[in-house]
N, CA, C and O of each residue as an XYZ file, in Angstrom:
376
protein
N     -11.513     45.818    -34.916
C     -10.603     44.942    -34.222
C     -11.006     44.881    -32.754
O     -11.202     45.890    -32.075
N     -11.135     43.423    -32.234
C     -11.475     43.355    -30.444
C     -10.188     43.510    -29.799
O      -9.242     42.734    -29.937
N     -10.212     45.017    -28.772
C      -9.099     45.074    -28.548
C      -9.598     44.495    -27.024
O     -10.372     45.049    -26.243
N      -8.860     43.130    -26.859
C      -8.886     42.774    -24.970
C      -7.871     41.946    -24.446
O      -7.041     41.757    -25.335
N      -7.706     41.633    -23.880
C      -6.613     41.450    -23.023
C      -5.695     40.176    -23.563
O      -4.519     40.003    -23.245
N      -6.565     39.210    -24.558
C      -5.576     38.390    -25.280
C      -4.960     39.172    -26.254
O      -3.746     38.982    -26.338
N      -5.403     39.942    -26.965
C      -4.663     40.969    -27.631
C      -3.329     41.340    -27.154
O      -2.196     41.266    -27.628
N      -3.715     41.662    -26.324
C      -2.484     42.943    -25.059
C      -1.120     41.953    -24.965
O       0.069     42.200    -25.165
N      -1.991     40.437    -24.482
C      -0.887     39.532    -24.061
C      -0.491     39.002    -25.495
O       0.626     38.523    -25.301
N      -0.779     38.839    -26.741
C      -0.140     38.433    -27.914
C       0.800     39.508    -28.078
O       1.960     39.287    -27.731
N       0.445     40.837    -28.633
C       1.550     41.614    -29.073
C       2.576     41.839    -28.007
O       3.726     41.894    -28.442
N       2.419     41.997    -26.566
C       3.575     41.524    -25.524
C       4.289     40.463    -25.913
O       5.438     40.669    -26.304
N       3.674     38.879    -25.886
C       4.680     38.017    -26.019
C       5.056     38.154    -27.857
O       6.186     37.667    -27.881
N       4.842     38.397    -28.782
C       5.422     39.094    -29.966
C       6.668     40.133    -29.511
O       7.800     39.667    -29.638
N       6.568     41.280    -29.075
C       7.680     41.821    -28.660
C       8.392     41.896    -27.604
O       8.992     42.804    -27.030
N       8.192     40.488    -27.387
C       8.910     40.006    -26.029
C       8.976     40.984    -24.735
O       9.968     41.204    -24.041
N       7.346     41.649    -24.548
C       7.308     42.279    -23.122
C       6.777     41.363    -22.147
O       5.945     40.460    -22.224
N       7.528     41.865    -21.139
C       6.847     40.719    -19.542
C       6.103     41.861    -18.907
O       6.662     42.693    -18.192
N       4.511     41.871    -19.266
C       3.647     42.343    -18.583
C       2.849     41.664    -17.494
O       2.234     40.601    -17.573
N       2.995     42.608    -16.299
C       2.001     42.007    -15.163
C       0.325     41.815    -15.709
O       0.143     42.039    -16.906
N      -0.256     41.621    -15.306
C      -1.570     41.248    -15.294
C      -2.309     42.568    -14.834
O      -3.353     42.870    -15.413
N      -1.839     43.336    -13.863
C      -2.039     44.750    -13.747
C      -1.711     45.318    -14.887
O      -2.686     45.223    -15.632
N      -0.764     45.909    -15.452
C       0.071     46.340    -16.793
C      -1.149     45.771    -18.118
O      -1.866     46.605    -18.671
N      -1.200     44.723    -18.373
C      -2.304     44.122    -19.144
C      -3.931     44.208    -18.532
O      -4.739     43.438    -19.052
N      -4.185     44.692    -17.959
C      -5.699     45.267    -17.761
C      -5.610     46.854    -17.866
O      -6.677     47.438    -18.061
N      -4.418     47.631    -17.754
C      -4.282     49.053    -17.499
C      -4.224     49.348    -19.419
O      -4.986     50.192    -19.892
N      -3.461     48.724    -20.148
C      -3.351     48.665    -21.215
C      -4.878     48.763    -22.738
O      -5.086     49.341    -23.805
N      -5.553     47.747    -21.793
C      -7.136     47.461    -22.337
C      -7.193     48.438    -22.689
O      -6.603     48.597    -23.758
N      -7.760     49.467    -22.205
C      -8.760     50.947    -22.425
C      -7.733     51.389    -23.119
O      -7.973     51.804    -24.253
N      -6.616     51.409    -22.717
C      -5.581     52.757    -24.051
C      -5.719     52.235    -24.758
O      -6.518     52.789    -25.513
N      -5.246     50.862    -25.292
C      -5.312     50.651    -26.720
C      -6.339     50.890    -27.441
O      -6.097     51.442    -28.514
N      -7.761     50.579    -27.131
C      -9.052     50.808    -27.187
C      -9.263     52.242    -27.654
O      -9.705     52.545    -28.762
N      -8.981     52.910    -26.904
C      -8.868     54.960    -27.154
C      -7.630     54.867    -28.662
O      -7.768     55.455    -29.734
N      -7.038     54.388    -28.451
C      -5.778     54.614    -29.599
C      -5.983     54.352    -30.846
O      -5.363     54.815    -31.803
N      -7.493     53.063    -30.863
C      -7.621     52.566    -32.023
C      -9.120     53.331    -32.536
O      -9.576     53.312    -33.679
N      -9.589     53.855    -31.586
C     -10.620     54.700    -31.799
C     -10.370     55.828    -32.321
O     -11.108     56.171    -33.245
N      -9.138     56.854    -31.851
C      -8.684     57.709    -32.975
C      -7.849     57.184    -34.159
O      -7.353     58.086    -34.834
N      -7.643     56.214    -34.469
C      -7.590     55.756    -35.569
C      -8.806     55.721    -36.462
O      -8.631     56.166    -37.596
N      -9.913     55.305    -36.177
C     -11.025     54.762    -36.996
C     -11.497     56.516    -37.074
O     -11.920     56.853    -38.181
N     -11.456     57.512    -36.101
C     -11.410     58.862    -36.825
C     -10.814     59.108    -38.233
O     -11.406     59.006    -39.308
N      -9.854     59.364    -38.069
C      -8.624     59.358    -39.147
C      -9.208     58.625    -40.441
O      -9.089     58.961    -41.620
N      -9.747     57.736    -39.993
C     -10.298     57.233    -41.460
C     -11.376     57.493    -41.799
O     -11.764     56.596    -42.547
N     -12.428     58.568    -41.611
C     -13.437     59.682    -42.034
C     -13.229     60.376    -42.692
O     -14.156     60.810    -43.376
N     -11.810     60.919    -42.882
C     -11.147     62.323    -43.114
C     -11.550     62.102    -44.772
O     -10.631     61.585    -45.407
N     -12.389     62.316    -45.311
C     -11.941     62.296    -46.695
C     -10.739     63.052    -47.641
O     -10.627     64.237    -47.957
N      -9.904     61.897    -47.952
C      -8.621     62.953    -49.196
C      -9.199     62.625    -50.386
O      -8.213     62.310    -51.052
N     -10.137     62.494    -51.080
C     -10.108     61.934    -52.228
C      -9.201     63.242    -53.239
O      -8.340     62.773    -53.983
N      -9.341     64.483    -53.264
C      -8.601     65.306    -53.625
C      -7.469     65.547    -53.296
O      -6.894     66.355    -54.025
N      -6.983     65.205    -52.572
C      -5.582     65.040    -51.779
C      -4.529     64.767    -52.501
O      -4.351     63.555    -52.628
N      -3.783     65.417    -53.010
C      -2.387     65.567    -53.822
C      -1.838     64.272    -52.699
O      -2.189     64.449    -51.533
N      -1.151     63.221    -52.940
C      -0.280     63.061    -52.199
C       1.409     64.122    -51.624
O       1.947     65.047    -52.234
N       1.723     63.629    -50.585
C       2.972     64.807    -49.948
C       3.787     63.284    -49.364
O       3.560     62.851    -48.235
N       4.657     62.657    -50.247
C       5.342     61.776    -50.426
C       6.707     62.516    -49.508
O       6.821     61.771    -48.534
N       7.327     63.163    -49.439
C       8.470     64.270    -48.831
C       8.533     65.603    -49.013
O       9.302     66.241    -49.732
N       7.208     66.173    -47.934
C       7.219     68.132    -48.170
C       8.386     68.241    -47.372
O       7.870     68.480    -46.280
N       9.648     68.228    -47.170
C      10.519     68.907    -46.622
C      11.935     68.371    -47.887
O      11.725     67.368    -48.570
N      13.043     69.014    -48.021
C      13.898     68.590    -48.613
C      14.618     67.517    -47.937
O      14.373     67.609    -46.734
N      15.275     66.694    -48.141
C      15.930     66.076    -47.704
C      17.436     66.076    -48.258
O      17.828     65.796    -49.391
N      18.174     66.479    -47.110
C      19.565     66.733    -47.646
C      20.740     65.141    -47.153
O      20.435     64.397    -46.221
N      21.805     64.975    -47.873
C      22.040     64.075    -46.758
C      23.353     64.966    -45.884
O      24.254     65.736    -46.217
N      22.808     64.295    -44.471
C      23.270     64.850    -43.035
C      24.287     63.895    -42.663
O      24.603     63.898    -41.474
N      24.917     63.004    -43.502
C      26.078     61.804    -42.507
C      27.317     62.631    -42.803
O      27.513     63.311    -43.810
N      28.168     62.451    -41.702
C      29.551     62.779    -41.629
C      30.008     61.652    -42.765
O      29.394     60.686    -43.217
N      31.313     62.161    -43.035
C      32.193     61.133    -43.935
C      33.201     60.198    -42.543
O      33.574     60.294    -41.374
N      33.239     59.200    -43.910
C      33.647     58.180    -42.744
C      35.385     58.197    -42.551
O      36.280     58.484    -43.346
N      35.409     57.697    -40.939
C      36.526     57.892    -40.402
C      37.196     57.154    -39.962
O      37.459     57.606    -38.848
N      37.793     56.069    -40.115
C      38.649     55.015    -39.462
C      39.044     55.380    -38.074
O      39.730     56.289    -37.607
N      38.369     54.345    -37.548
C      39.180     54.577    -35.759
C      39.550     53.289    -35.102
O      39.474     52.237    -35.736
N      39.720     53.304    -34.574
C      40.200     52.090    -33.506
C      38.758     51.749    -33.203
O      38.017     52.706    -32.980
N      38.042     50.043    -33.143
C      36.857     49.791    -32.266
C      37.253     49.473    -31.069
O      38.088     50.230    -30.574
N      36.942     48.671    -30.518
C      36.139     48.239    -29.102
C      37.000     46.872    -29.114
O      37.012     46.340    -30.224
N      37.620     46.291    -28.251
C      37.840     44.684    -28.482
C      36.854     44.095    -27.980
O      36.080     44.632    -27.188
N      36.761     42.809    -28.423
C      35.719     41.713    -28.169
C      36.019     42.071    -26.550
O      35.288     42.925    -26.048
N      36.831     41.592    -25.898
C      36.710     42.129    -24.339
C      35.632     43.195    -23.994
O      34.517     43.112    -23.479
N      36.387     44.239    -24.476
C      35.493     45.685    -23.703
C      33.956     45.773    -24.448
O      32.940     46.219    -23.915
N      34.055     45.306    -25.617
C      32.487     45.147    -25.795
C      31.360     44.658    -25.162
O      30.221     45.125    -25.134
N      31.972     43.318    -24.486
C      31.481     42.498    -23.807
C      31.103     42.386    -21.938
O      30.305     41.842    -21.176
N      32.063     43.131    -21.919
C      32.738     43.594    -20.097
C      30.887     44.219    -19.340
O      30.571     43.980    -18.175
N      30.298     44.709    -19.973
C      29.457     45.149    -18.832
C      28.175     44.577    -19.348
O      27.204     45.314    -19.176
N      27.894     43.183    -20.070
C      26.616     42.455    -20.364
C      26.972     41.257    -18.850
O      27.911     40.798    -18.200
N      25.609     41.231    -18.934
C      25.618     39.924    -17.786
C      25.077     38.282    -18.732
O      24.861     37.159    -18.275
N      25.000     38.861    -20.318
C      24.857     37.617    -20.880
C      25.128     37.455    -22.049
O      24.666     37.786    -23.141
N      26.327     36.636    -21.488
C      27.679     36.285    -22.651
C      27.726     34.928    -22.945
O      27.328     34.167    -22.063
N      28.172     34.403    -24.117
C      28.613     32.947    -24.130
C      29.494     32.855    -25.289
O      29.349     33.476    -26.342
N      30.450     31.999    -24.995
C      31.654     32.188    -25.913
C      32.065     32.946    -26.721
O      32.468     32.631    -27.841
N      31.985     34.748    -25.962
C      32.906     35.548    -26.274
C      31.735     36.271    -27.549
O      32.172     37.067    -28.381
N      30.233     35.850    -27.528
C      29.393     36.787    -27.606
C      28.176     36.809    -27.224
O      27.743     35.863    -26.566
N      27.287     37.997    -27.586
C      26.143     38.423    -26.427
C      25.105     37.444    -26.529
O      24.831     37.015    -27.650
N      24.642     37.131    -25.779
C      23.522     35.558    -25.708
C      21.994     36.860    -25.978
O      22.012     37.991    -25.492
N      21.007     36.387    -26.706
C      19.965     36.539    -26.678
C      18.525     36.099    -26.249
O      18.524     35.065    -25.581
N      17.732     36.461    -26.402
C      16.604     36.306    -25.367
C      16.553     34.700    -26.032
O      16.065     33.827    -25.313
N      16.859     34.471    -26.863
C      16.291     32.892    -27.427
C      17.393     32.103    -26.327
O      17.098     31.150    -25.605
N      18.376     32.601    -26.393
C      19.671     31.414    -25.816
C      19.356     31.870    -24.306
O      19.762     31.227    -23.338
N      18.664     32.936    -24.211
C      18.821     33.202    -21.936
C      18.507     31.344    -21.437
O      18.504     31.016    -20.250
């Protein structure tokens, strides 16, 4: 994979980051190093390799549920700076 700076700026505007142009040249080389120990990782031969699908138990950890009072549409809303008719506006509607 060519990792360069249209790269950097696609998966930014994909996850809607606002990177400087500094930020997107500083980025180059890490990703570059990041994907290079990746392509390690894929040397490793498992061909014998049991898969380990969940080596730890898994218990379930949720509390039981509790009826409470929520939030009113007010106080939910009270400390966004972007609201529109009484709900939260998103990056599509800014």
């Amino acid at each position: 994979m060519e990792v360069d700076e249209k790269l950097i700026k696609h998966v930014a505007e994909v996850a809607r980051l606002k990177l400087t142009d500094k930020e997107v040249k500083r980025f180059v080389p890490e990703l570059k190093e990041i994907m290079k120990n990746f392509e390690k990782l894929q040397e490793a031969d498992t061909k014998n390799t049991k898969p380990s699908f969940q080596p730890i138990i898994i218990r379930n950890s949720l509390r039981e549920d509790e009826i409470k009072e929520s939030l009113s549409q007010e106080e939910a809303l009270k400390n966004s700076a972007h609201t529109k008719e009484g709900y939260f506006k998103g990056p599509g509607a800014l």
